[in-house]
N, C-alpha and C positions, 0 to 999 in steps of 0.2 A: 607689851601689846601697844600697837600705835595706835594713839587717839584721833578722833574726830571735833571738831568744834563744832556745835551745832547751832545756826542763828538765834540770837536773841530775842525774844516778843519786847515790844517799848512797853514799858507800863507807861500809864496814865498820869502818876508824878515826876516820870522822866521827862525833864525837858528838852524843847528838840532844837539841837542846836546846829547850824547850818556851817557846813566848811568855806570860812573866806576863801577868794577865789586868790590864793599867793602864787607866784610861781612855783612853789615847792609841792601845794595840791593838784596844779593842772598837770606836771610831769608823773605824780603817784595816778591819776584820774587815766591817765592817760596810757599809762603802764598796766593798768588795771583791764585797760580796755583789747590793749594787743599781746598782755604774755599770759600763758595758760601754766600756772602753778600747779595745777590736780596730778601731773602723773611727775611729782615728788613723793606721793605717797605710794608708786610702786617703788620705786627707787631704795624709799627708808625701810622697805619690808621687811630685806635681809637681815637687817643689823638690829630687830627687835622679835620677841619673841610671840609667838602664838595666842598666850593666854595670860594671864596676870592685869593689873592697875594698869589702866592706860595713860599713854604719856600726852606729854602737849601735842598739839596737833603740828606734824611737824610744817605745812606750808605757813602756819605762823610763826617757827622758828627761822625758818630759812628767808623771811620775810622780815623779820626784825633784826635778823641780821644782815642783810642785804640794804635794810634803812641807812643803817650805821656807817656802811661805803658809799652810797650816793649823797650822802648828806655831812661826812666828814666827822660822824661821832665817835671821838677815838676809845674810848673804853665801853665795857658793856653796862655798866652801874650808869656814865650818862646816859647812853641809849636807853634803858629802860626808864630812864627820868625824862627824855625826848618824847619818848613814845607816850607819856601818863600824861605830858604836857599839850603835847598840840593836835587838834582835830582831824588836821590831815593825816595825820599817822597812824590814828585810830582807824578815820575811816579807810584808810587801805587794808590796815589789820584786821578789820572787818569788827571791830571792838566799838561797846557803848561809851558814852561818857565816865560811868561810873561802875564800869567794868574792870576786876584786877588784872593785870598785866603778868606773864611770868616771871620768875626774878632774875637778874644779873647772874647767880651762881647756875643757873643748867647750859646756857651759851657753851660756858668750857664742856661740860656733861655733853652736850651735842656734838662739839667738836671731835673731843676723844672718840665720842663711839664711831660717829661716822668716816674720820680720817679724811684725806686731802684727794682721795680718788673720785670718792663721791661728790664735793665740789668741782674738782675737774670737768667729771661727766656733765654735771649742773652748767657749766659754762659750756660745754659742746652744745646741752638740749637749745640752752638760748641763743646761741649761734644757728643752729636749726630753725629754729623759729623766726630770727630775724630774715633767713633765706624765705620765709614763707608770709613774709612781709614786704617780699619786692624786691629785698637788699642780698643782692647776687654777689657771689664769688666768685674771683677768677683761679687760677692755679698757679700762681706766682706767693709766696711770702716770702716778707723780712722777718729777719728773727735776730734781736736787742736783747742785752742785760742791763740793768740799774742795779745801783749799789742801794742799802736800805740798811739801815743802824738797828744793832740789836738792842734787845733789854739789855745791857749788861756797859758794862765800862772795864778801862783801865786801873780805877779804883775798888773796885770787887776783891772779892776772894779768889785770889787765881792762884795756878797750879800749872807749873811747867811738867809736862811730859815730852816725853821720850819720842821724837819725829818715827823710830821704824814699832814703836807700840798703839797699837790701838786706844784709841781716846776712850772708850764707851770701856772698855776692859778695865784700863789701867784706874780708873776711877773706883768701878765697884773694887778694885782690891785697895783705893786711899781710902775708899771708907768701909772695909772688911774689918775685922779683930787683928789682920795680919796688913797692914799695910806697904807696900813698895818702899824701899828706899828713896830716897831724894834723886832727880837724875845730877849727876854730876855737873859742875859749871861749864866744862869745856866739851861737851855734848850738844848734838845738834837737837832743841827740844820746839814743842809748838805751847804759847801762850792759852791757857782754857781759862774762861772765866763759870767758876759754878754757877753761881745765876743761870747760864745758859750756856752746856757744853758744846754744842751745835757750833755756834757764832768763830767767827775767827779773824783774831787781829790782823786786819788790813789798811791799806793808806794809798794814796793818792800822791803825786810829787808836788810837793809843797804842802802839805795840808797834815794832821796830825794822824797816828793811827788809831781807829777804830773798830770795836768786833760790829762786823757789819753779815750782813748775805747778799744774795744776788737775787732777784726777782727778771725772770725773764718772759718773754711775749714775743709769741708768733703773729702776725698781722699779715691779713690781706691786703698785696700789693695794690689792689684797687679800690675798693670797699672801704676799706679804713677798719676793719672789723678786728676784734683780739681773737683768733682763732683758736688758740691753745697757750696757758698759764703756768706755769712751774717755778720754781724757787729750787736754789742749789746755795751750798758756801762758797763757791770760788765759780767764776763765770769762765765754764767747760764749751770747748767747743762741740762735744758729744751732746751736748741738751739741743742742739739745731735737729740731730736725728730725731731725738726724743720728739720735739715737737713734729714732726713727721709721720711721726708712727702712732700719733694719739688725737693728730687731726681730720677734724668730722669731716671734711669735705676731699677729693683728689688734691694731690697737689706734683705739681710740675716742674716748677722751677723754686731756685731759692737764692732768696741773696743777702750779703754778711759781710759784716764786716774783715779785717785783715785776721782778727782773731780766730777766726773760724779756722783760716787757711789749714786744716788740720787733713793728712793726707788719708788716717782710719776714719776720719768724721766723713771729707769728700768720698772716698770710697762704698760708705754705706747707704751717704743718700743718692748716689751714683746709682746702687744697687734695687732701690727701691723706686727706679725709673724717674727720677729728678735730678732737671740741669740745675747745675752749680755756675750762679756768678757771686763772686768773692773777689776782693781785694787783696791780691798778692802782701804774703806777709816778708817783709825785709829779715832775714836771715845773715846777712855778710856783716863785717866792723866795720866803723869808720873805716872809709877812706879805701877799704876795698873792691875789688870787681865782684858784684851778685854771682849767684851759681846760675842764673840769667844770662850770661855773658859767655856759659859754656854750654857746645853744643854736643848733646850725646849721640852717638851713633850705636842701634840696639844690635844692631847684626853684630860688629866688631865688640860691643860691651866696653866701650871707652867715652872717655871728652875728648874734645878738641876744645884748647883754651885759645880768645884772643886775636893769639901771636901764632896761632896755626899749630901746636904742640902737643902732645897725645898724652891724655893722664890714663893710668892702666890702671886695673882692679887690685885692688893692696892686700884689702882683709873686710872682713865680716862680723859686724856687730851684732850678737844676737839679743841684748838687753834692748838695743833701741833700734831693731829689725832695718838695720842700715848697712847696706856698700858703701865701702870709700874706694877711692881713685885717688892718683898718687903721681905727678908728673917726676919726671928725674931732676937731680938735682943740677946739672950738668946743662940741662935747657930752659933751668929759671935761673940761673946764676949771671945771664949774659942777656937775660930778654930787658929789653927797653921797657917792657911795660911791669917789672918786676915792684917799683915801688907802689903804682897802684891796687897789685892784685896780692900781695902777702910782705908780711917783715918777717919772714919765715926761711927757710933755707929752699923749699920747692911745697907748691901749692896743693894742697889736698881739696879734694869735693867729695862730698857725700848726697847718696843716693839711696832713700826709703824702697821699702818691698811696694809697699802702694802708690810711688811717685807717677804712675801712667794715671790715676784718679789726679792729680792738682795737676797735670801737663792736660787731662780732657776739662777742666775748670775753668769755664770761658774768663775773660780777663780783659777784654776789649769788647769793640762792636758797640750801635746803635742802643741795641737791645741790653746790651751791661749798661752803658750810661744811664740810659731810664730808670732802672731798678734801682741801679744807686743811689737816684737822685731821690729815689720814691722810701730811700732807705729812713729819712727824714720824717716818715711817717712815725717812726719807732720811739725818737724822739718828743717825739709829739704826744706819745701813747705817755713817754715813760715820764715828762713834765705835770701830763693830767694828773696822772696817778699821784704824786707826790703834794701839788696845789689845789687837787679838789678830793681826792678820797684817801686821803692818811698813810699813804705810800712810803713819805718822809721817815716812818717811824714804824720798827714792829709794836704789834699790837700784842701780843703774846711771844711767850718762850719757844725755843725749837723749831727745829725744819720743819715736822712736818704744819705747825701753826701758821709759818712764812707760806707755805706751799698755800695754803686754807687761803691767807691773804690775801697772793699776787691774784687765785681765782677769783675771789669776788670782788678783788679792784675790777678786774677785765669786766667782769660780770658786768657792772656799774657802769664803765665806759661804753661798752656794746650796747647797753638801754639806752642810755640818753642820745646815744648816734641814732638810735632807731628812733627815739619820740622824734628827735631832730627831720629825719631824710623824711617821715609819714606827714609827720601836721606842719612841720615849721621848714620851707626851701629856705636851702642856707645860700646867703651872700655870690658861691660861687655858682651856684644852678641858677641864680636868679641875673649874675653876669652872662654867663653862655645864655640863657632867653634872649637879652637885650640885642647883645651878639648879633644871635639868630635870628632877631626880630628887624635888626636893623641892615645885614647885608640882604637879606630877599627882599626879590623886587617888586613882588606880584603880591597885591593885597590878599588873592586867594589862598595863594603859597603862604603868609601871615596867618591867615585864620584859620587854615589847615592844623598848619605845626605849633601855635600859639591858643588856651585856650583864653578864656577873656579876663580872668582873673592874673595871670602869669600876663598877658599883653599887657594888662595896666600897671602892674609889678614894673614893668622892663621899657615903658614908657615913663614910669616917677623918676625911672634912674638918671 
């Protein structure tokens, strides 16, 4: 049964004690003032029963946990020791001085029951809300991964499995009455760490390996807003659809990095009325000529490389839904441009079922530099995340935990952008005034578009 909290009366030996004015109370004061927590309790309804003990109230679960990522408290035992300590976090929690607090051990209870979709949604409602706060979206995202360190190490208890067996299977049968054999040494296997079977050892070039995940973040090209939050183990160019299909507002275009380049990923957000700009991913080897460099003609169903040369249809891939083309060998053996384009006896090119999706995947133009450049926002999201709200580090076991996370990093960022653009104009709104204030000529034109507080702003400048 889901609980209510119901206001406290002060008694008379309670003393009243006032929240210093820190920066850390005027951001909760002020959070308080523009985001509307009550329809959390439709949301928790499903995942609690009718009649029985009532539970904690959940907007002061999702609230005390929501402290923990704007304020950088990496585990829930500090958090509840933050929360018992400082006034401001009471008074957001809407708790007295000398009121108990819930305990560190229901956090995980909460997590489990509610799962990483109901956070999600929690990030779309406040996404919504910040739209009804003034902070407009346009129809363009970027959409980043970050790499984020699991629980778990190279020192753990780990357990090579078998690359074509299921991780989640092969496990319940290592710790059945009948356990799997060893996979053999010269088998292609994947590294598990128990601690946390999810995680998977990866690395970086130069840097050591690590069982790490991927936290990924959809972002409004204009806004700056995190529109939609997920976590995967290996950063998939299919989570760009993903974010797509789970974001609260239209979206129109999209733009990504070279990894994305994926010709079933462009195909599907193609499909769902969204231009693709993406960064051409490099395909050829050192030192040879791109598949860029050949031109297909669909009528005839060939290339023409080059040197003017005709590569014809060979054979058909069905594992990796690919045509190749096949020049003779008779017309690479003698072309002057044979060292650059293969060390091969005659040049092959391949051609995917979906290649008309990455050939309609703008790649140039005004309009792709912009986006790209705006791609830096991502960056920007995916820095916060790890220097102000504990990104650096999972916080708990499992995917679906990471998933919990990246949502309420977002979560966390989307607030403070919003206290930010309401009470406090940042730096760069406060440039464009001065701007504005200083190319118009006509004082009336100044006091029209200027009002007098923003004029003195962009006059101190």
């Amino acid at each position: 049964m889901i609980g209510r909290r119901r206001p406290q009366q002060i008694s008379f030996d309670t003393p009243v004690v006032k929240t210093p004015p820190t920066r850390q109370a005027r951001l909760l004061q002020r959070l308080a003032e523009l985001i509307d927590f009550e329809p959390l309790r439709q949301r928790v309804e499903p995942h609690f029963a009718s009649g029985g003990r009532p539970s904690i109230d959940p907007v002061v679960m999702i609230k005390m946990m929501l402290l923990g990522y704007l304020f950088d408290v990496p585990s829930d035992r500090q958090l509840v020791e933050e929360c018992a300590d400082r006034l401001s976090f009471r008074e957001f929690l809407g708790y007295l001085c000398d009121e108990p607090l819930p305990v560190h051990a229901s956090f995980t209870h909460w997590r489990q029951r509610l799962g990483s979709e109901f956070f999600r949604e929690f990030l779309h409602d406040i996404v919504r809300q910040c739209q009804a706060q003034g902070l407009k979206l346009s129809g363009a995202r970027t959409v980043d991964a970050t790499r984020v360190k699991a629980q778990a190490s190279r020192q753990g208890p780990l357990v090579e499995v078998p690359r074509e067996v299921p991780v989640h299977e092969y496990l319940e049968r290592y710790f059945s009455q009948d356990p799997p054999p060893p996979a053999p040494r010269d088998s292609d296997t994947i590294a598990v760490n128990l601690h946390d079977p999810d995680a998977r050892l990866q690395r970086r070039e130069g840097e050591k390996a690590q069982f790490q995940y991927h936290a990924s973040f959809a972002v409004d090209a204009d806004s700056g807003l995190v529109t939609d939050a997920t976590a995967t183990v290996f950063e998939q160019p299919k989570t760009a659809v993903d974010h797509l299909r789970n974001d609260p507002a239209p979206v129109t275009e999209l733009a990504a990095d070279a990894r994305y380049d994926d010709a079933q990923t462009l195909a599907e957000a193609q499909a769902l009325g969204v231009t693709c700009y993406v960064s051409p991913g490099s395909r050829s080897r050192a030192g040879e000529l791109g598949k860029e460099h050949f031109e297909y003609h669909a009528a005839e169903d060939h290339y023409v490389c080059p040197a003017g040369k005709i590569l014809r249809h060979s054979r058909y891939h069905a594992q990796r839904r690919a045509h190749f083309y096949v020049a003779r060998q008779s017309d690479c053996q003698n072309c002057p441009l044979k060292p650059q384009c293969t060390s091969a006896k005659r040049r092959s090119v391949s051609r995917l079922e979906l290649q008309e999706a990455r050939d309609r995947t703008v790649r140039e133009g005004p309009r792709y530099q912009h986006l790209q450049q705006r791609r830096n926002i991502n960056e920007h999201i995916n820095m916060l995340g790890k220097r102000d709200h504990g990104l650096r580090r999972a916080r708990s076991r499992g995917l679906c935990a990471m998933q919990i996370q990246a949502a309420l990093t977002a979560v966390a960022i989307d607030l403070k952008k919003l206290v930010r653009c309401v009470f406090l104009p940042t730096g760069r709104h406060l440039a464009g005034l001065a701007r504005l204030f200083l190319t118009n000529r006509s004082q009336k034109a100044r006091d029209t578009r200027l009002r007098p507080w923003h004029r003195s702003q962009a006059l101190a400048m």
